[in-house]
C-alpha positions in Angstrom: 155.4 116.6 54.8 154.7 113.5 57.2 157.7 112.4 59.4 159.4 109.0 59.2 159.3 107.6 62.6 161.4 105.0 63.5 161.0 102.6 66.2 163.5 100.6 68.3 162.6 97.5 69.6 164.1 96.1 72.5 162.7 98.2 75.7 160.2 100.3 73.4 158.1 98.1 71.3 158.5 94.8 73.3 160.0 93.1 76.3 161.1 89.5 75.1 161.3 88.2 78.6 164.5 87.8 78.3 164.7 86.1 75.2 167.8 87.6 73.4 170.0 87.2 76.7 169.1 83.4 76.9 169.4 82.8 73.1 173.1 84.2 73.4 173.5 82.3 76.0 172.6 79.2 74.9 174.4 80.1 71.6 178.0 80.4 73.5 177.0 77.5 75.3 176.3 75.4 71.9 179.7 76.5 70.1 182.1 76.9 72.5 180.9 74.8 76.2 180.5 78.2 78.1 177.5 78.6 80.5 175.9 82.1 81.0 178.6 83.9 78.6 177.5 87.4 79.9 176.6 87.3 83.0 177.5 91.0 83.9 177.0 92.4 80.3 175.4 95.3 79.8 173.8 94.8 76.4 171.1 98.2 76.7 171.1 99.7 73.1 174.4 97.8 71.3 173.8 96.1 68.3 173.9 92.7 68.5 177.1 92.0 66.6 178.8 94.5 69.2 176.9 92.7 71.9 178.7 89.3 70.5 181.9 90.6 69.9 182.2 91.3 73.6 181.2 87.9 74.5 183.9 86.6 72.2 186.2 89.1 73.8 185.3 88.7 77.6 186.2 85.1 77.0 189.2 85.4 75.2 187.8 84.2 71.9 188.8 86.1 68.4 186.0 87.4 66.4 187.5 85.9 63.0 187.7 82.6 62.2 183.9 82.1 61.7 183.0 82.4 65.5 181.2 86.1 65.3 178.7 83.9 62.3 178.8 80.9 63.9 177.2 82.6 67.4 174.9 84.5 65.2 173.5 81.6 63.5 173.0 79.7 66.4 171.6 82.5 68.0 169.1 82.8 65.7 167.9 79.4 65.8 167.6 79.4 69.7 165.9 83.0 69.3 163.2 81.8 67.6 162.6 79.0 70.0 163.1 81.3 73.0 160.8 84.1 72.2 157.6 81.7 72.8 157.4 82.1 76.4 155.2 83.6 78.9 156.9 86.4 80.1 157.3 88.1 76.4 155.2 91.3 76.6 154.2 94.7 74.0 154.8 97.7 76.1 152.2 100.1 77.5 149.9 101.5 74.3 152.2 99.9 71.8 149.5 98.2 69.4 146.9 101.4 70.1 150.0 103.9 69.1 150.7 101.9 65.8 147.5 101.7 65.0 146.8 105.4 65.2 150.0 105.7 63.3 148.4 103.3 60.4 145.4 105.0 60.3 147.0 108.7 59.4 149.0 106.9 56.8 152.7 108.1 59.1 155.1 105.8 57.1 156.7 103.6 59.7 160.2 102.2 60.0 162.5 100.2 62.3 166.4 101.7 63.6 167.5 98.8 65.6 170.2 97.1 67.2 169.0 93.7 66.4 170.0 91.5 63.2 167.2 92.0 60.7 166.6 88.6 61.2 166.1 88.6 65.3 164.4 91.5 64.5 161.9 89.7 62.8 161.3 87.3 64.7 160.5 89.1 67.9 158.2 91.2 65.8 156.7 88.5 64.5 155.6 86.8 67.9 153.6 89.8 68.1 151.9 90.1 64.6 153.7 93.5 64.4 156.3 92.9 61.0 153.0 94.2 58.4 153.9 97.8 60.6 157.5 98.4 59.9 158.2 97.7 55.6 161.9 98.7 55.8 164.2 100.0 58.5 168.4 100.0 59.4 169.4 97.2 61.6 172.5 96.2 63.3 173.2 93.2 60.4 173.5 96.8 58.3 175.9 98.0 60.7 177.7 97.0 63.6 177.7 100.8 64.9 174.5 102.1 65.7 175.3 106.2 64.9 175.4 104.9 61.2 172.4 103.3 60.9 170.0 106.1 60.3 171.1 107.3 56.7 170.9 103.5 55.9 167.4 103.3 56.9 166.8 106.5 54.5 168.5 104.6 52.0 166.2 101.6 52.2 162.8 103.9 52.5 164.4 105.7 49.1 164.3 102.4 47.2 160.5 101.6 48.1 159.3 105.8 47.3 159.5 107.4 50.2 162.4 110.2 50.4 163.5 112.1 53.2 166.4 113.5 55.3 167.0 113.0 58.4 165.4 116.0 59.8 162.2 114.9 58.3 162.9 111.7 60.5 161.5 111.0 64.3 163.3 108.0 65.8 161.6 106.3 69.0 164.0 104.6 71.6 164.8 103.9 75.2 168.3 104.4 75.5 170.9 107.4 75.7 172.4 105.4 72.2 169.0 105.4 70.4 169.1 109.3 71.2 172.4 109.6 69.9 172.2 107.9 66.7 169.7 110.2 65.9 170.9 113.7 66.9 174.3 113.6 65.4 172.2 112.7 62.0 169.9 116.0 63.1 166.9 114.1 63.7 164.4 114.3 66.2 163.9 112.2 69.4 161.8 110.9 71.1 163.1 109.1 74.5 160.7 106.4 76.3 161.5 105.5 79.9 159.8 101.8 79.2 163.8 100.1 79.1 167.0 99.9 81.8 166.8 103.8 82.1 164.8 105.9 84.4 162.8 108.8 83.2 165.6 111.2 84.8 168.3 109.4 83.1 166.8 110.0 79.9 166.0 113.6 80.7 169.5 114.3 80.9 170.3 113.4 77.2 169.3 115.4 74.1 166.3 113.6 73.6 163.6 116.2 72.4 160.7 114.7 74.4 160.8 112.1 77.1 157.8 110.6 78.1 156.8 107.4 81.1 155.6 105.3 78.2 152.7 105.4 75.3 149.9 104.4 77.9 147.9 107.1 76.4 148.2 106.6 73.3 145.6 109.5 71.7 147.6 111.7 74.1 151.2 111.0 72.4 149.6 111.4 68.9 148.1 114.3 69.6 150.7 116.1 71.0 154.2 114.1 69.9 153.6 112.6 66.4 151.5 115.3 64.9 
């Protein structure tokens, strides 16, 4: 039976040049008059609505009262301004590695930290949404651990069932390797984010590679 492998995006599949930090930014900025909101937050695989919260909380502002939607619709409106800029990159052998993918038919799914809808615009800039037809996404859940059965769910309801063992999920951080191993999935750890190749070993990651550069190379040996 073919695996489901499913990608992060922040770190793995893209860099946004810094699109998402300056879109919250701007967003705190817009709703509540406060300039570079988190400065000295580490944001490396939260979701986004954790991410917000701790804006809110850093600055003494309560998550109720409409502010957590109100800085994520404003966030998504600067995002999709933001992401057009020069600095927004794929990372190394991203297109080839998806493209292989395609072309042995792997069914392909995203288990990310972003709202669906930040999501999809960052993916879009690229021309890469026609890859990924369903996936788990931090507007499903604010706690990343719990978003790999709803991806299953979602993969279910458009034919293609499996369990999480049958599942490979692709990320950059120490939380993209939890979220998968506690659910019995496999791994794989790329050292194309915030953390070194070292830092990544030292998790439970199954395989942890520099990056997809060679991309015949990682489906030969890591997506067969």
């Amino acid at each position: 039976m073919k695996k489901l492998i499913l990608f992060d995006i922040d770190g793995t599949l893209i860099d946004t040049g810094g699109a998402g930090t300056m879109s919250l930014n701007r967003a705190f900025y817009k709703v509540f008059g406060i300039k570079d909101a988190f400065k000295g937050i580490s944001m490396a695989g939260k979701t986004d609505i954790q991410i917000m919260k701790q804006g809110l909380k850093a600055h003494g502002l309560p998550h109720m009262d409409g502010n957590l939607r109100g800085i994520a619709n404003a966030y998504l409106r600067f995002l999709a301004d933001e992401i057009d800029n020069p600095r927004r990159k794929l990372k190394p052998g991203i297109r080839e590695v998806l493209g292989l993918l395609r072309e042995k038919k792997m069914p392909l799914g995203l288990l990310t930290g972003n709202l669906e809808a930040g999501a999809r615009i960052k993916l879009g800039s690229f021309g890469l949404n026609d890859y990924f037809p369903a996936g788990a996404f931090g507007s499903d859940h604010e706690d990343r651990d719990k978003l790999l059965p709803i991806a299953l769910h979602k993969f279910s309801r458009i034919g293609i069932d499996v369990s999480s063992k049958d599942c490979i999920v692709v990320g950059d951080t120490p939380r993209d390797v939890q979220c998968a191993k506690i659910h019995g999935a496999v791994c794989i750890a790329v050292a194309t984010g915030p953390y070194s190749k070292q830092e990544l070993l030292n998790t439970n990651a199954d395989i942890v590679l520099d990056s997809f550069a060679d991309a015949e190379h990682c489906m030969s040996y890591y997506f067969c």
